[in-house]
N, C-alpha and C positions, 0 to 999 in steps of 0.2 A: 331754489336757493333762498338762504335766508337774509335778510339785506342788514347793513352790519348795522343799520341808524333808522330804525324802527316808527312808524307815525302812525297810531289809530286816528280815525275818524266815525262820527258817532254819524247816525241816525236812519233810515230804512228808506231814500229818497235817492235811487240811483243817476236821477239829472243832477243834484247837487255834488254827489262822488264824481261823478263824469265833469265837471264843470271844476271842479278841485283838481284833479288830474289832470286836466290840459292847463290848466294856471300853474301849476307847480313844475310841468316839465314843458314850460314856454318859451327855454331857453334853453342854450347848451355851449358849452365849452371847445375853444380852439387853443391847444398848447403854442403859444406864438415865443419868440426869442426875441431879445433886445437889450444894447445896453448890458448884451454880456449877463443877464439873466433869462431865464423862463419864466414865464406866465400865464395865469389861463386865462383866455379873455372869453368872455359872455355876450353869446349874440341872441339875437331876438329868432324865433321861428316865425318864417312871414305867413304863415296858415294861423298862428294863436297869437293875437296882439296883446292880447292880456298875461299880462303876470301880477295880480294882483294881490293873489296870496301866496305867491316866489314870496313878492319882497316882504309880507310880513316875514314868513317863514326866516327869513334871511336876515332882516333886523331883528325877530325877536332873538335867535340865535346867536346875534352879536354883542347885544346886550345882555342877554346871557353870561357870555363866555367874559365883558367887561367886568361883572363884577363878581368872576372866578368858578362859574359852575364850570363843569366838565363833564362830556358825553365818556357813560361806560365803557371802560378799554381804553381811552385816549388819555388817563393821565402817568403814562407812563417815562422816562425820566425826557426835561427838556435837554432844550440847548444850554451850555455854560452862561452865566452869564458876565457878559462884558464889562472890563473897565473902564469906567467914563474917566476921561480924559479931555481940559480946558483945549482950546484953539492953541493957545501960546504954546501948551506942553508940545500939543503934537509936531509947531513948528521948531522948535528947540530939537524933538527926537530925530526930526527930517534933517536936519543943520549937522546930525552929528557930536 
């Protein structure tokens, strides 16, 4: 299978691929509920303490996507967007 968010890594040095591999899947996800939403929460693997190049992965990713790039296939139509609305309005609409 082909995995839909694709990562080369360069070089012919299999401890360094191997050492990249368990840093990047040094964590994993728990779908928890709360508050009336879902969430994934990120736990640590207690075999791989390192996630060191997770978090780059993760912050370059986020900065990324802050200043509008988009992964292939995912910019397909958002959510609507909302009408901001003052405090007062919304106590006024609450009131009736």
């Amino acid at each position: 299978a082909v995995s839909a968010f694709p990562l080369s890594i360069f070089g012919d040095r299999p401890d360094q691929h191997r050492m990249f591999a368990e840093q990047v899947t040094a964590e994993y996800y728990v779908r928890t509920e709360g508050r009336g939403r879902t969430v994934d929460e990120w736990k640590a693997r207690p075999e791989q303490p390192d996630n060191h190049w997770l978090d780059c992965l993760v912050g370059s990713a986020v900065a990324a996507s802050m200043q509008g790039s988009l992964l292939f296939g995912t910019d397909g139509p958002s959510a609507p967007k909302r009408e901001r609305i003052s405090f007062k309005e919304l106590q006024r609409r609450k009131k009736g």
